[in-house]
N, C-alpha and C positions, 0 to 999 in steps of 0.2 A: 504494500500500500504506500503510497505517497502523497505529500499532505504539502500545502503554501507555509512555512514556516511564518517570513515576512509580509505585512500588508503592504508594505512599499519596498524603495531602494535605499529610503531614508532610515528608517527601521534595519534593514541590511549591514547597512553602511556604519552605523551606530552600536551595531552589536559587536561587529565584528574592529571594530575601534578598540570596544571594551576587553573583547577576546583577544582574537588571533595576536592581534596586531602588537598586543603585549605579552604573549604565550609560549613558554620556552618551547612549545613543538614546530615554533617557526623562528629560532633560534640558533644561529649556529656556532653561537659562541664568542664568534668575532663581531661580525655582523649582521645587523636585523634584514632576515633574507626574505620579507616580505617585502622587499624594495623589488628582489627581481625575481621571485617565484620558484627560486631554485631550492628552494628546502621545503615544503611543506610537508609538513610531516605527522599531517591530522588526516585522517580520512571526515571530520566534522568540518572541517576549513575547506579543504577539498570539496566533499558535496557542496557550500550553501557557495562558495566564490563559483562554480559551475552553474549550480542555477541558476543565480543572479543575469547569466546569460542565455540560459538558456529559458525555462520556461517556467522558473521561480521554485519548481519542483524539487522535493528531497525524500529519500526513504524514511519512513516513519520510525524505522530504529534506531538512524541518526538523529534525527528531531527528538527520541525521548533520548536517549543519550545526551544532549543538548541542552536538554532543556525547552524546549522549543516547540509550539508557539510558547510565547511567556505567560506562564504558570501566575502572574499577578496581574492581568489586565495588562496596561500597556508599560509597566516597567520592563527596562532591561536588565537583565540579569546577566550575571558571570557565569559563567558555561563552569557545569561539576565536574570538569575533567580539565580546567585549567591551570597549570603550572608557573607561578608566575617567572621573568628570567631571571630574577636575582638571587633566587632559592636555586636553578640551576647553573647557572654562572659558578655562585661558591661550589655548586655540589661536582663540577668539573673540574674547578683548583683545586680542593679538598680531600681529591681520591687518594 
């Protein structure tokens, strides 16, 4: 099954600010590789940055994984599988 996560691109856009865009699984240590696409390393980042293009569409196992649609009406929320990067930054120097 597949479900509209986002009412809009604004909503999209917003979320994924709060998420991806600070999320050590798009993180590569050096640099934040959501500048150029080359690490993503979410299958949740992956589906919703594809539908955005494609037809807004995502599988519904992703979406509850996610969180998604938002569980409080129109707030957004931090995705429950997000890592932020400075927990794994240190946890890179630290080994």
């Amino acid at each position: 099954m597949r479900i509209k996560p986002f009412s809009n691109g604004t909503e999209f856009f917003m979320w994924r600010e709060l998420n991806c865009d600070e999320c050590a699984k798009d993180w590569d240590g050096v640099t934040q590789a959501a500048d150029d696409g080359k690490n993503a390393l979410c299958d949740i980042e992956y589906a919703i940055a594809y539908a955005s293009v494609d037809d807004g569409m995502i599988d519904k196992a992703i979406a509850d994984r996610a969180g998604l649609p938002f569980r409080d009406g129109n707030i957004i929320e931090k995705c429950p599988e997000f890592v932020p990067v400075t927990e794994a930054v240190w946890e890179s120097q630290n080994k």
